[in-house]
N, C-alpha and C positions, 0 to 999 in steps of 0.2 A: 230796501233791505233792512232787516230788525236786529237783531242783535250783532253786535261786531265785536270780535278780539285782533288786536296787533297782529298773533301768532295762532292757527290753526291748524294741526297738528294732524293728520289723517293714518289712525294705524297706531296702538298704544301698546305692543308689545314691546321686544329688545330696543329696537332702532327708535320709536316714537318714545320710550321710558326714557331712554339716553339723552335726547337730544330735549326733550321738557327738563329732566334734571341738570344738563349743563346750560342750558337757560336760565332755571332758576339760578346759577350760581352763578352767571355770568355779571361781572359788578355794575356795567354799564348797560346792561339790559333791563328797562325800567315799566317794558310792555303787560300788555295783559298778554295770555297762552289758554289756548283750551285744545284738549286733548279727546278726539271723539275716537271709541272702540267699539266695534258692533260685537264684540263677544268676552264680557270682561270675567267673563270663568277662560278664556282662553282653553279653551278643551280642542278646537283642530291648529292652535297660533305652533307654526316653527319653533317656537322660543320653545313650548312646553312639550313637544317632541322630538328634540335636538339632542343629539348624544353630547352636546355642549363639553367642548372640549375648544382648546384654544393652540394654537400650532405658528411657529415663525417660520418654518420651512417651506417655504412658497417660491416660485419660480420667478414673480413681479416682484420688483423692492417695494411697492407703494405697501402687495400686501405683507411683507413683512415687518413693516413699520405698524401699519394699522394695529399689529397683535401684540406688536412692544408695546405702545399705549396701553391697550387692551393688560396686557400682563402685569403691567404697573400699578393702576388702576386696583384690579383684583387684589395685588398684595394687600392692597391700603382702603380695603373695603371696610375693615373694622372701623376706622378711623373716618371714613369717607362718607358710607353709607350706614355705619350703625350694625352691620352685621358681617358674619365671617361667611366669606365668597365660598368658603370648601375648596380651596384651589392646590389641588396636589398634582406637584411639577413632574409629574412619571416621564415627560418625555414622550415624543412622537419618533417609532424607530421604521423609518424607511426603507426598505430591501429592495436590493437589483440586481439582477443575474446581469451575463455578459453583457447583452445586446444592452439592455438598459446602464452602464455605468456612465458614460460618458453624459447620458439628460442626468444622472443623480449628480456628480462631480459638478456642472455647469450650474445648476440649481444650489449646490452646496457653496460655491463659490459667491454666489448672488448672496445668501446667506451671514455669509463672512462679512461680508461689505457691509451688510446694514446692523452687521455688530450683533447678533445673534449667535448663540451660547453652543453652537452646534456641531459634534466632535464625526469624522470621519473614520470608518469602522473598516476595515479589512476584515475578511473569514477567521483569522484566530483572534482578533481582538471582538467580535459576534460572540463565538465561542465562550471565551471569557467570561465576557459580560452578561452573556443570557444562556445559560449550559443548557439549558431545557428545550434551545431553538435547534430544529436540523435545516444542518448548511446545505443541504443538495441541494444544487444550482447558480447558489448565491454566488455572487462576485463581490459586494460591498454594502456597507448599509450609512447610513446616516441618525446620527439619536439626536434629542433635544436631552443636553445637561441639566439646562435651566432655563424657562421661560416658555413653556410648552405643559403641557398635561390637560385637565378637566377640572371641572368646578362647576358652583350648582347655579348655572345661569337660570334659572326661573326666580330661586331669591333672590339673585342681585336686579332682575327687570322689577319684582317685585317691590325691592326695597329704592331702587331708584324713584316707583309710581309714588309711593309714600311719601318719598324726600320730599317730591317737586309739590304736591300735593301740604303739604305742611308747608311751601314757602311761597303759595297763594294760585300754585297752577290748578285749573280748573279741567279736572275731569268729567267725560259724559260718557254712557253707552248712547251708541246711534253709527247707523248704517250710510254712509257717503256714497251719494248715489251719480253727482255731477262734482267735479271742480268747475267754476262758473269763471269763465273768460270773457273781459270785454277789452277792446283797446289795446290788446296784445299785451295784457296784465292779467294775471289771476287776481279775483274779485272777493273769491272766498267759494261756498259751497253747497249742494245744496242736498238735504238727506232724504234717504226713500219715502219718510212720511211726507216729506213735501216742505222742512221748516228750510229756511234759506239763513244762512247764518255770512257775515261779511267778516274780510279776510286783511291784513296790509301783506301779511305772505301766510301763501300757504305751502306747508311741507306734508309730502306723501309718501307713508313710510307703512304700505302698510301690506307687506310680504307678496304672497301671489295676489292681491287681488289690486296693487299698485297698478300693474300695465291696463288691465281693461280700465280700472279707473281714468289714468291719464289719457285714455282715448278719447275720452268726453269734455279733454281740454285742445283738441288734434296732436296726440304727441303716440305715433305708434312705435312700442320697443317688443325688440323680438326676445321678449323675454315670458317662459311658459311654466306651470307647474307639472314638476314629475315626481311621482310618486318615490319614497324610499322606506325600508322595512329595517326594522332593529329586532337583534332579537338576544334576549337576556338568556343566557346558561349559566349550568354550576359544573366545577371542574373538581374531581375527588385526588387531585395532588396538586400540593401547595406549588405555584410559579413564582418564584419569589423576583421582586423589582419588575414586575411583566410592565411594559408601558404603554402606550397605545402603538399597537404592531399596525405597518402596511405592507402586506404580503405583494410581490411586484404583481400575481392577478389583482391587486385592487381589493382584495377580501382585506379587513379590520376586524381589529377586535381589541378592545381595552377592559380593563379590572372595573368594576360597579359593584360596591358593597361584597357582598360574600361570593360573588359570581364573575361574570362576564358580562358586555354584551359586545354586539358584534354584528357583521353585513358585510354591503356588495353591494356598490352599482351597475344595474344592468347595461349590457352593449348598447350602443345608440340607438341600432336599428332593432332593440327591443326595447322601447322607453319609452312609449309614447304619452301627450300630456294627459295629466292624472284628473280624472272625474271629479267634480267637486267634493261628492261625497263617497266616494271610494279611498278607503283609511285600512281598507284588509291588508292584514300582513303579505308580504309573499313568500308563502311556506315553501313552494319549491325551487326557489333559489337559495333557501339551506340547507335543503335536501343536496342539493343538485351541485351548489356551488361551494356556499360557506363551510357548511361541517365537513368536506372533501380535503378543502384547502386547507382548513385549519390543523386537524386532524397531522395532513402531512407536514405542515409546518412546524407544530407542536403535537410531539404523537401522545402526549398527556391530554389532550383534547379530542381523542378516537372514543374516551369513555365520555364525553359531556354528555348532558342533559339541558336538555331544550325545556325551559319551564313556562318562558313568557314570549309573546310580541308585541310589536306596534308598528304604525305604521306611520308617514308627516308625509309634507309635498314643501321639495324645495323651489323658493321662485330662478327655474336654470333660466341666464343668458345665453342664447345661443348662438350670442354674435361673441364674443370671445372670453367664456367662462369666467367675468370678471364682473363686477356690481359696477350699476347706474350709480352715483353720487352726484348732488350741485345741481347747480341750477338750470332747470328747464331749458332745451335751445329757442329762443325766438317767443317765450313769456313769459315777461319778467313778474317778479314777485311769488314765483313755484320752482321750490327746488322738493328733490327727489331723491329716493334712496331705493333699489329695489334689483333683483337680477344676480342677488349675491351667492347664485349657484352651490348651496353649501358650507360657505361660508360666513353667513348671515350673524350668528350669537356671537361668534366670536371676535368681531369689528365693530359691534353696536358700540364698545365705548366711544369708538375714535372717531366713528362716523356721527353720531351724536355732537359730539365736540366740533366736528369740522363743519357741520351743518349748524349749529349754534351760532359760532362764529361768524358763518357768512348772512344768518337774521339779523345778526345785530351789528357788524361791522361792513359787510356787504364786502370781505373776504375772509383767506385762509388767515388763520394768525398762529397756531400752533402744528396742527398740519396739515400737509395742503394734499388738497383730492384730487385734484386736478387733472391727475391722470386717468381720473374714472368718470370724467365728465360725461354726461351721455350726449355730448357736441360730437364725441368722436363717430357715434353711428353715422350719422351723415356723412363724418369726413371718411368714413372709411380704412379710421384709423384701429389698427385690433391692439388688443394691450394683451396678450395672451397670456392665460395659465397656463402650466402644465402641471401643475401640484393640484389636480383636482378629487376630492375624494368623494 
């Protein structure tokens, strides 16, 4: 084997940025890191088709922890990274008619515990708070006060690559075609042109195309890419304080510059996994769905105008809508990150950090992941979302 790094990094967007930069910062970590991305215009990466938005309102405590980090982090971007995240706290406001209060309540409660900023809304305080929302149906909502909103995760992956990269982490483009296992160790890697590069760990961090890679180390996770569609509108009445809304159908929609944008994930049993190169928006599910729902939600949204789309593939779990993290079952020296069903830009700081941590001290030390170890597929253990958007 010819060239060797400490640290080999596979997958250089959010999650592979995060975790080279808290490397590089990590004081006892003394290795070399290289960081290989097969598309470093990132033109199809999650990260750069992410409605990047950051949320504590999650039904798991791990992931409302994840997004504290996450939120802290971003405040202190200026100071941290050299640049300002754009992080504005609009808040995630959650709706649930009858049937649905008792999962919002259970979730809101989960919330409380892990110390998240997040105020319980009855129909007149809705009212209040958002005059422009019609209540028909509603029974309760949930908002984020503080520690919830969007911000511009493509510069903070960006400005993460630079840090690590100024403090001697070694970037490549190149396509990971094998993780190379002997001796029930990952060895390091080896790339489509054929160059074999050696490893002391390798981390795999590198959105949907993570599981087929780990297959070529024997590690199968039921983890698949599906497609989702965003679509940017302008609204010709001011919404004032609008935050990121979840209509109880699952329809969203948050403020973006002078506009909107906004979606819908489709039912299960229409979702099937997404083409490699199938990136078309789906027009008829805002025909059909989004502009319906919204419309009735906000009847100031009956005049929108559709001006843009896009489209990204999130890597979904579809063993219990929650991300792979840690290290590999049964090979040591590979840990993993992948299966973050949606949730992916918004945990890269913490996941970064937690996986940093366990390169170089060989555990958690600030927070532990341990509940999203991918030991549990085998065990059978489901760690379940229900806050999935």
């Amino acid at each position: 084997m010819g060239e060797r790094f400490d640290v080999v990094i596979v997958g250089g967007a959010a999650h592979g940025a995060s975790v080279a930069w808290h490397l590089a910062r990590e004081p006892l970590f003394r290795g070399s890191v290289l960081v290989l991305e097969k598309d470093p215009a990132y033109a199809r990466a999650a990260t750069a088709l992410s409605a990047s938005s950051i949320r504590r309102q999650f039904s798991c405590p791990i992931n409302v922890r994840l997004s504290g980090y996450g939120t802290a982090l971003l405040r202190e971007a200026r100071s941290l990274l050299g640049v300002d995240a754009g992080l504005h706290e609009g808040g995630y406001l959650f709706l649930a008619t009858e049937s649905g209060r008792q999962t919002l309540a259970a979730n809101h409660a989960v919330q409380l515990a892990e110390g998240a900023d997040i105020a319980w809304l009855e129909p007149e305080a809705l009212a209040e708070a958002f005059p422009w929302l019609c209540l028909d149906g509603l029974s309760a909502g949930t908002w984020g006060r503080t520690g919830e909103g969007w911000f511009d995760g493509f510069g903070v992956m960006q400005a993460m690559r630079r840090s690590s990269r100024e403090a001697g982490v070694t970037w490549r483009q190149g396509e990971v075609a094998r993780v190379l296992v002997s001796g029930g160790s990952a060895r390091g890697v080896a790339l489509a042109d054929g160059t074999v590069i050696g490893a002391g760990t390798v981390i795999v961090t590198a959105g949907t195309g993570a599981a087929p890679l780990l297959e070529t180390a024997g590690l199968a996770l039921p983890v698949r890419p599906r497609k989702r569609s965003v679509f940017y509108v302008r609204c010709a009445e001011a919404l004032p304080r609008f935050p990121l809304l979840i209509d109880p159908t699952g329809v969203w929609a948050r403020p973006e510059g002078a506009g909107f944008i906004c979606g819908v994930s489709p039912p299960e049993e229409r979702d099937p996994d997404a083409a490699p190169d199938d990136f078309a928006p789906d027009y008829a599910a805002f025909e059909e769905t989004v502009w319906p729902t919204l419309a009735a939600r906000v009847p100031a949204f009956e005049r929108l105008k559709l001006e843009r789309a896009w489209a990204g593939h999130y890597d979904m779990n579809l063993f219990d809508r929650n991300a792979f993290a840690g290290p590999a079952p049964g090979i040591a020296n590979l840990l993993l990150a992948c299966g973050f069903s949606g949730h992916g830009l918004q945990q890269a700081p913490a996941i970064g950090r937690g996986l940093a941590e366990l390169a170089t001290h060989g555990r958690y030390l600030t927070i532990d992941l341990s509940p999203l170890s991918p030991a549990r597929l085998a065990e059978g253990r489901r760690l379940l979302e229900r806050n999935v958007v």
